[in-house]
ZAMARGU-4260 file (C-alpha; in steps of 0.2 Angstrom, whole numbers, plus 5000, padded with zeros to 4 digits):
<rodrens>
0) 4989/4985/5055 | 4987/4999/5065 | 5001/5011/5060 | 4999/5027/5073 | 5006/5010/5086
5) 5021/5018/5094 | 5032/5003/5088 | 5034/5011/5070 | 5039/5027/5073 | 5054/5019/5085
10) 5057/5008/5069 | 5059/5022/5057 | 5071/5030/5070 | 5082/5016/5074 | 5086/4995/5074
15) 5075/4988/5086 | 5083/4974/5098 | 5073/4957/5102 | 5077/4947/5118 | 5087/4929/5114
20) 5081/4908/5120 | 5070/4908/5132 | 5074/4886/5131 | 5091/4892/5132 | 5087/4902/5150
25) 5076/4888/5157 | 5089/4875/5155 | 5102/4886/5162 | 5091/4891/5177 | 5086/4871/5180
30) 5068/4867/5184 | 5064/4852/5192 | 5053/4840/5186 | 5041/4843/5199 | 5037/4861/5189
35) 5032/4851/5172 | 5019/4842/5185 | 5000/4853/5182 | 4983/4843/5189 | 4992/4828/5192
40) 5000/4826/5174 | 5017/4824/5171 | 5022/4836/5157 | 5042/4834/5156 | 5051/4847/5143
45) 5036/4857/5143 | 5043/4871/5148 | 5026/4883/5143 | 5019/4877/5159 | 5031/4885/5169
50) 5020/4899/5166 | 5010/4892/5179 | 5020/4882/5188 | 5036/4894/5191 | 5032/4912/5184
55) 5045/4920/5195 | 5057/4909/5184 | 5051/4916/5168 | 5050/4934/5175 | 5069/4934/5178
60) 5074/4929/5161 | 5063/4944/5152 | 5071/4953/5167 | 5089/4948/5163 | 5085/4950/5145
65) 5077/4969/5145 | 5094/4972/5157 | 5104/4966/5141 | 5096/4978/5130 | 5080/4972/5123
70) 5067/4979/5116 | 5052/4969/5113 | 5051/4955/5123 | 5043/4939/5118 | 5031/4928/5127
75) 5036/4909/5135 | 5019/4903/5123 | 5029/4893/5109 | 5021/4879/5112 | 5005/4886/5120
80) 4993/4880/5104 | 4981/4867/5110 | 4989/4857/5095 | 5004/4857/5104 | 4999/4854/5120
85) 4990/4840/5117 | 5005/4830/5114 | 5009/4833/5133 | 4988/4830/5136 | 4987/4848/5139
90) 4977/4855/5124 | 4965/4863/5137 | 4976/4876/5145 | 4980/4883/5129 | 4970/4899/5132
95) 4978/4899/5150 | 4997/4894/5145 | 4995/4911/5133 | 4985/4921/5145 | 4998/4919/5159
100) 5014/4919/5147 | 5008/4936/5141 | 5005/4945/5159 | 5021/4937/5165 | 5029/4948/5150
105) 5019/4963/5152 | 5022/4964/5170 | 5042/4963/5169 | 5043/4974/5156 | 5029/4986/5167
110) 5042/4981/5182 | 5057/4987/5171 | 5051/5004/5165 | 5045/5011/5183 | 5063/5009/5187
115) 5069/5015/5170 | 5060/5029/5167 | 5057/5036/5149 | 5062/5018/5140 | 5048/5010/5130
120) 5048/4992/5128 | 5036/4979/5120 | 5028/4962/5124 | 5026/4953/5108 | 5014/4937/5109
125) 5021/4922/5103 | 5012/4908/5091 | 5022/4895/5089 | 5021/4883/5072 | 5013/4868/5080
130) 5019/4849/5081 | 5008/4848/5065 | 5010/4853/5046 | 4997/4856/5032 | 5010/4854/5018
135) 5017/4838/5021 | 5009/4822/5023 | 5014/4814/5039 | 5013/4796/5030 | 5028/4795/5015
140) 5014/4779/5007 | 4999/4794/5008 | 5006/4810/4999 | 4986/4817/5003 | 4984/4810/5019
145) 4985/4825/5031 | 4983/4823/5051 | 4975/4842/5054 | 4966/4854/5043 | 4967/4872/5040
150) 4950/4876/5050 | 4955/4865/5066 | 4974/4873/5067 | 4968/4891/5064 | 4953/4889/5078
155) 4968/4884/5088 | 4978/4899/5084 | 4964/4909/5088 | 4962/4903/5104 | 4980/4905/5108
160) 4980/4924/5101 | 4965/4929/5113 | 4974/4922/5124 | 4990/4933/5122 | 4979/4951/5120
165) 4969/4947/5132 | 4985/4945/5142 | 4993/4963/5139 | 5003/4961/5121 | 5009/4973/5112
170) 5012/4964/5098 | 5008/4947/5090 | 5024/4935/5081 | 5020/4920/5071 | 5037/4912/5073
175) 5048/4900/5066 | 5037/4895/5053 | 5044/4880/5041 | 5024/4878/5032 | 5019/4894/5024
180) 5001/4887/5023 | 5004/4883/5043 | 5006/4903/5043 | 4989/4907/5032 | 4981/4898/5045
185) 4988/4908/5059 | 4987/4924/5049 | 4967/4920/5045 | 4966/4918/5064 | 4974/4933/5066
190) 4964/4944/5052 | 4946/4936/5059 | 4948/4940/5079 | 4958/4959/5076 | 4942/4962/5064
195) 4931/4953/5076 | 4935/4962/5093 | 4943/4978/5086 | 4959/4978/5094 | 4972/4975/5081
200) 4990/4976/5084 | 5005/4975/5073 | 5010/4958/5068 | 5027/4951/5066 | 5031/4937/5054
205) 5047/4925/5053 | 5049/4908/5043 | 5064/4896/5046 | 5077/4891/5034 | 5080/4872/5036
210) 5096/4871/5029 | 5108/4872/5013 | 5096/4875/5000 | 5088/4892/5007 | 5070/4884/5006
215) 5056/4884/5021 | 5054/4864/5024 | 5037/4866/5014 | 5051/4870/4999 | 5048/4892/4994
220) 5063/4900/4993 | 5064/4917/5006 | 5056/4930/4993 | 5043/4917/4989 | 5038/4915/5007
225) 5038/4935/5009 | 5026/4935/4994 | 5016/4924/5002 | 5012/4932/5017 | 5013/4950/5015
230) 4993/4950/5009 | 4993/4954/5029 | 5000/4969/5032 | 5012/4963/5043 | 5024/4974/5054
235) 5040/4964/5047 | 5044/4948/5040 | 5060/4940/5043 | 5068/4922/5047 | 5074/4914/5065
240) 5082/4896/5071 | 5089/4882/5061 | 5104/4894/5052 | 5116/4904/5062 | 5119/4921/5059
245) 5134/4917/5046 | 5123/4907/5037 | 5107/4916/5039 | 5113/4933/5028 | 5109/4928/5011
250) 5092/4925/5016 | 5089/4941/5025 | 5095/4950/5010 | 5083/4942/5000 | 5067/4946/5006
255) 5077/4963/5011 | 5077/4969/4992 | 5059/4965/4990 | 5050/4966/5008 | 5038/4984/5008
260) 5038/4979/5028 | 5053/4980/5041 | 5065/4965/5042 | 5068/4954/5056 | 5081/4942/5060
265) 5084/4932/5077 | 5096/4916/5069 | 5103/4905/5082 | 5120/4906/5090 | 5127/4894/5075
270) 5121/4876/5072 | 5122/4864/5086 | 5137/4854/5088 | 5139/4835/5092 | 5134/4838/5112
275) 5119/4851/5107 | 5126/4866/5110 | 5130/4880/5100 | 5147/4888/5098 | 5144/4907/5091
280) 5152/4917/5106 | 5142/4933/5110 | 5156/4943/5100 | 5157/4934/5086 | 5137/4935/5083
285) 5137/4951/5086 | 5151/4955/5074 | 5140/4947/5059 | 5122/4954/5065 | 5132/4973/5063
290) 5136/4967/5045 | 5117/4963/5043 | 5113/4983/5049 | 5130/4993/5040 | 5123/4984/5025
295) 5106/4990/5028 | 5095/4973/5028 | 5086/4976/5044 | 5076/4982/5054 | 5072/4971/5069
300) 5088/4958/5077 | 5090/4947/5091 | 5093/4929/5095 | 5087/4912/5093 | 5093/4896/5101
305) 5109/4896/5112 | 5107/4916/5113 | 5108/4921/5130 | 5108/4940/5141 | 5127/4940/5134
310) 5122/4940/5117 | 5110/4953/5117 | 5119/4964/5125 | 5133/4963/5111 | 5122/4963/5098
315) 5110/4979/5104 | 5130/4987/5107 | 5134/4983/5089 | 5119/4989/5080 | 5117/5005/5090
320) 5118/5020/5081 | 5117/5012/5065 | 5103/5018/5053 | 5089/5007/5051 | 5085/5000/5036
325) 5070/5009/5023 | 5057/4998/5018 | 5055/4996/4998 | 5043/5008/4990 | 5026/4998/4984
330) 5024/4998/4967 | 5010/4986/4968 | 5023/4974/4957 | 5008/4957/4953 | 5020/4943/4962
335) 5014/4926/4962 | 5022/4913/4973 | 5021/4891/4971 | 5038/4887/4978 | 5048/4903/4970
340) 5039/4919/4964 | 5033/4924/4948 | 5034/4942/4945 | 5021/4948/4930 | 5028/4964/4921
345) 5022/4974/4908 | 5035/4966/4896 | 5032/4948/4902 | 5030/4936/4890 | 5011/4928/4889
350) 5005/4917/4902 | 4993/4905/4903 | 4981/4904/4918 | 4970/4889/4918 | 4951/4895/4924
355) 4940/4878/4925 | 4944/4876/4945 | 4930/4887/4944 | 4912/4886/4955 | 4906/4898/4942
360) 4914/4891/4928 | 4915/4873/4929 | 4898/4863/4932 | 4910/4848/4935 | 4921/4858/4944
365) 4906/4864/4957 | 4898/4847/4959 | 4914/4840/4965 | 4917/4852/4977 | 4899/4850/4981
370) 4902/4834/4985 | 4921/4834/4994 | 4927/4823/4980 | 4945/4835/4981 | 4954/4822/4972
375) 4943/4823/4955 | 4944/4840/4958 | 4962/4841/4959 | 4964/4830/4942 | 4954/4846/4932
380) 4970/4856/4939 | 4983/4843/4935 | 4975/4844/4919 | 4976/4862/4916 | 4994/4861/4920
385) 5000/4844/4911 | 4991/4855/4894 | 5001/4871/4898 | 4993/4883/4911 | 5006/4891/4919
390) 4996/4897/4934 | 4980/4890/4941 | 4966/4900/4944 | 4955/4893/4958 | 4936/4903/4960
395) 4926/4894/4973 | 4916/4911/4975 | 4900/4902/4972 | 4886/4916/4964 | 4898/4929/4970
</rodrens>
């Protein structure tokens, strides 16, 4: 994370505004069907082709939303993985569907500034979470049948994130993520092509609540899924969707009391309601988001689904002047996360860590790995646990 980028010192000056739904804008402004038609295929709903098909559109909703007071601006590439494109057959113009998405941004906000002189504002690539997940198995009879892997989804991100650079962000979002290991896969992609072509940029992180029970739908809780994630450096971590704002605070103010990043929120204008919508007025959001800054639990706000111009505008009027939150000191606490973090102190009491999921340690261990038989090697973990390890400790540094 490159920390001289202009973004943090604007961060530890003040609360930074993100733009609301681009899904929201499109439907309002009404495409027709012959703008989700590309080469001759018919792609209804996806609405990261009208990148190509109808930029001026998209160029007037980052328009409308830097006029409403945004800051960073994020790109129509939510579904521009070739993982999700290839449920519309469009897997292909992954690198294209980013590339275009990212100029479209970088030339409004360039279009913006020249006529607002002295304002700095900020594209932020978007990577969406994908249609797939490497959590959950997609088949309720096949608990270890999975229908991608970790390589295959993170070559796809990397793809997708040359794509976004390459077209002029500023920054990079992995957005809306519901499977933490989902996340690792687009952080690994991240990590690799920063290191690779030397132009890092700072990286934004936000999860998803799915409901009641304050868990990610891969199950961590929202200081567990900050834990799990923070191993990158990122710029903030935060959550967005599923909960409105009302519902989203708790959450926030989790990962707020242990985050050593800035926090982000962007929750949706309520939940929707039997006909769709969603029925948080522009007040009444804002109201709740300038709780979330007098209490000092972020750093970053904005809008999700149903936000529109309207509620960006009262929310960057109801945080203004409020001082931003102050990241927490590191103290290098040893947090370890499954579905809920496990801090170590130095009063703890003892914990067992199983070692034989070892390559350097375990001959068995090695030779089933050697040979891709995962689920014997899974059973010499169950095992561990089942005769009281606590925590697992899994070494496949083979002769280091």
């Amino acid at each position: 994370m490159n920390e001289k980028h202009p973004v943090f010192s604007i961060l530890d000056r003040r609360i930074m505004v993100l733009d609301g739904a681009m899904g929201t804008m499109i439907q309002k402004a009404g495409p027709s069907e012959k703008d989700f038609t590309y080469n001759g295929t018919d792609a209804p709903g996806n609405n990261d082709l009208l990148n190509l098909t109808r930029p001026g559109m998209i160029t007037e909703i980052h328009t409308a939303m830097l006029d409403a007071g945004a800051d960073i601006i994020e790109t129509n590439t939510f579904n521009s993985t070739a993982v999700a494109q290839n449920e519309y057959g469009l897997g292909a113009l992954s690198y294209e569907l980013n590339l275009a998405g990212a100029r479209i941004a970088r030339a409004a906000i360039d279009g913006w500034v020249k006529q607002h002189p002295g304002t700095r504002k900020f594209v932020t690539g978007i990577l969406g979470p994908t249609t797939r997940t490497l959590s959950i198995s997609p088949d309720v009879n096949e608990p270890a049948a999975r229908n991608i892997s970790f390589t295959e989804l993170a070559a796809a991100y990397s793809v997708a994130l040359s794509g976004l650079v390459d077209g002029g962000a500023d920054l990079i979002m992995i957005e809306t993520i519901f499977d933490t290991l989902n996340a690792k896969a687009a952080i690994f992609a991240v990590m690799d092509f920063f290191e690779k072509s030397g132009r890092p940029l700072p990286l934004m992180i936000s999860g998803t609540i799915t409901d009641a029970s304050g868990r990610t739908l891969s199950g961590q809780t929202a200081e567990a899924f900050y834990h799990s994630v923070r191993h990158a450096n990122p710029l903030s971590v935060g959550f967005n969707c599923a909960l409105g704002a009302d519902q989203l605070k708790k959450h926030i103010s989790e990962v707020s009391a242990a985050a050593t990043t800035f926090v982000s929120a962007h929750p949706n204008a309520g939940l929707p309601n039997a006909m769709g919508e969603y029925d948080h007025s522009a007040a009444y959001m804002a109201g709740i988001i300038r709780g979330f800054a007098e209490d000092g639990i972020v750093n970053i706000v904005g809008g999700c689904c149903g936000t529109t111009p309207a509620h960006i505008k009262a929310i960057a009027e109801a945080v203004e002047g409020i001082a931003p939150r102050k990241p927490v000191a590191d103290t290098h606490r040893r947090v370890f996360t499954g579905l809920e973090p496990v801090e170590i102190k130095d009063d703890s009491l003892f914990v067992n860590i199983g070692e034989r999921t070892n390559v350097a340690g375990s001959a068995k261990f090695k030779r089933l790995i050697e040979q891709k038989e995962y689920a014997e090697a899974l059973e010499i973990a169950r095992d561990q646990v089942i005769n009281g390890a606590q925590m697992i400790d899994i070494n496949m540094d083979d002769a280091m």
